[in-house]
Every structure is written in structure tokens, then in C-alpha cells.
C-alpha positions in Angstrom: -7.8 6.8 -1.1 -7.3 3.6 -2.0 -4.5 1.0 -0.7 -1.2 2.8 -2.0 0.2 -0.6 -3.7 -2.9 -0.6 -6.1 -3.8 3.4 -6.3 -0.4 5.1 -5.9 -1.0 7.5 -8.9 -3.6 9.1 -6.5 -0.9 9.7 -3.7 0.2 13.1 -5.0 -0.5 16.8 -3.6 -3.3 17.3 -6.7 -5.4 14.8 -5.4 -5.2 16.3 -2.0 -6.0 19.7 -3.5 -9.0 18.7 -5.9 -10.3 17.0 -3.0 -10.0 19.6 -0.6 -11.3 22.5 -3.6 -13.6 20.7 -5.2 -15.3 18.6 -2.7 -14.8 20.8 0.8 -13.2 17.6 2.1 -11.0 18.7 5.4 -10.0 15.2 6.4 -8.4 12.7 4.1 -6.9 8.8 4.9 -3.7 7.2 3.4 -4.8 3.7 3.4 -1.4 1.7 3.2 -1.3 -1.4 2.5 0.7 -3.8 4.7 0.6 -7.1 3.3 -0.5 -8.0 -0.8 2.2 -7.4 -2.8 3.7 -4.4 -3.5 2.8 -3.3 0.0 4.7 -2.2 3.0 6.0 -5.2 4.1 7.4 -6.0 0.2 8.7 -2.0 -0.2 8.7 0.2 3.0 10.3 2.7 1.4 7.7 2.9 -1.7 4.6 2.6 1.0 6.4 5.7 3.5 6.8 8.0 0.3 3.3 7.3 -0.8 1.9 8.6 2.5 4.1 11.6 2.7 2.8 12.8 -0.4 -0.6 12.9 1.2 0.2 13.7 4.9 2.4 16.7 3.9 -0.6 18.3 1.5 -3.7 18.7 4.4 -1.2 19.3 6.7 0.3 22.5 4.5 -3.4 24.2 4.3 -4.3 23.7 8.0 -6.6 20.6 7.6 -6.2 16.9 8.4 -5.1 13.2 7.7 -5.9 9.8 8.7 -3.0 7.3 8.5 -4.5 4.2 7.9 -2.4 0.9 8.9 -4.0 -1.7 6.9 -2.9 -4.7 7.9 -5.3 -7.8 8.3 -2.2 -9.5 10.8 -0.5 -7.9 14.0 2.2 -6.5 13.3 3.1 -4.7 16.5 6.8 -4.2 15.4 6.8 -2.5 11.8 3.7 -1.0 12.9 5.9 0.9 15.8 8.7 1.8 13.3 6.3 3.8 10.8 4.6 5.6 12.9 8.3 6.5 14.3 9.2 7.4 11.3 6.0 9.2 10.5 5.8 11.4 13.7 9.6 12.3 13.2 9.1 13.7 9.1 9.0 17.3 10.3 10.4 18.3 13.7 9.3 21.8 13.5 6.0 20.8 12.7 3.6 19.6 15.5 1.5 16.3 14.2 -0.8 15.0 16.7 -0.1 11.4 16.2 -2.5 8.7 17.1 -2.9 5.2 15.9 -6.2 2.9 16.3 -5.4 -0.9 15.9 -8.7 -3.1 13.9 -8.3 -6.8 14.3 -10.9 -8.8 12.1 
């Protein structure tokens, strides 16, 4: 997937689906986008929904997902409250929640 701020319309359970049907894919990444405009920073709440969409779809059918943080800037801070917010969606599901950090 694309940055969510410039390929939202992918973020959807189909996408997941054709891509896991179609293509035997059993990993997929939610690039968000931190920074351009439109991105996290700009609309949290728009960026979170976004990867939802595609977290909750792998994880339903038993396979997996890569949140990608895509920030070219540290932002130790937000960064900490989304992947709160992310590892608390479902409480009576178990994610294994990791988080890898690329600084160019």
C-alpha cells in the first residue's frame, strides 16, 4: 500500500482480500504517512481509521500486517501514542506489536 494520505481508496477490507485471494499475499503494510499533507500529523483521526481498515482484515483470516510509521523526522511522542492506540483496538484480540524506527 501506498502512503494512506495519497492511496486511501485502497485502505478497505477488498483490497486486503483480492490481495490475499488473488495474489497468495500473507503479509501486508499500512504505510501511513506522517508528515505531507493530509497525513497523520495534519488528521490523526483520518490516518488511524485508514490503518484499521487494513490491520483488522489480515488479522480476521489468521495472516499478518506491517504497520509502517513513515515519517522522515523523529517523532518519538506521536509515534508512542499510535502505537498505544493501535495495540489497544481490540483487547480480546492478541497483536504482537513491534515497531522498527528508519532514520534517513
Amino acid at each position: 500500500y501506498g502512503w494512506h494520505n495519497w492511496w486511501s481508496r485502497f485502505y478497505n477490507a477488498s483490497s486486503v482480500d483480492f490481495l490475499q485471494e488473488e495474489w497468495g499475499c500473507t503479509l501486508v503494510r499500512a504505510a501511513m504517512g506522517v508528515e505531507p499533507a493530509g497525513a497523520y500529523i495534519e488528521t490523526p483521526q483520518l490516518a488511524s481509521d485508514c490503518v484499521t481498515k487494513v490491520v483488522d482484515a489480515p488479522i480476521q483470516s489468521g495472516r499478518y500486517v506491517i504497520i509502517d510509521w513513515h515519517s522522515h523526522h523523529i517523532r518519538t511522542e506521536e509515534a508512542r501514542a499510535f502505537f498505544a492506540q493501535m495495540a489497544g483496538m481490540d483487547e480480546k484480540q492478541q497483536y504482537q506489536l513491534g515497531s522498527m524506527v528508519c532514520i534517513r
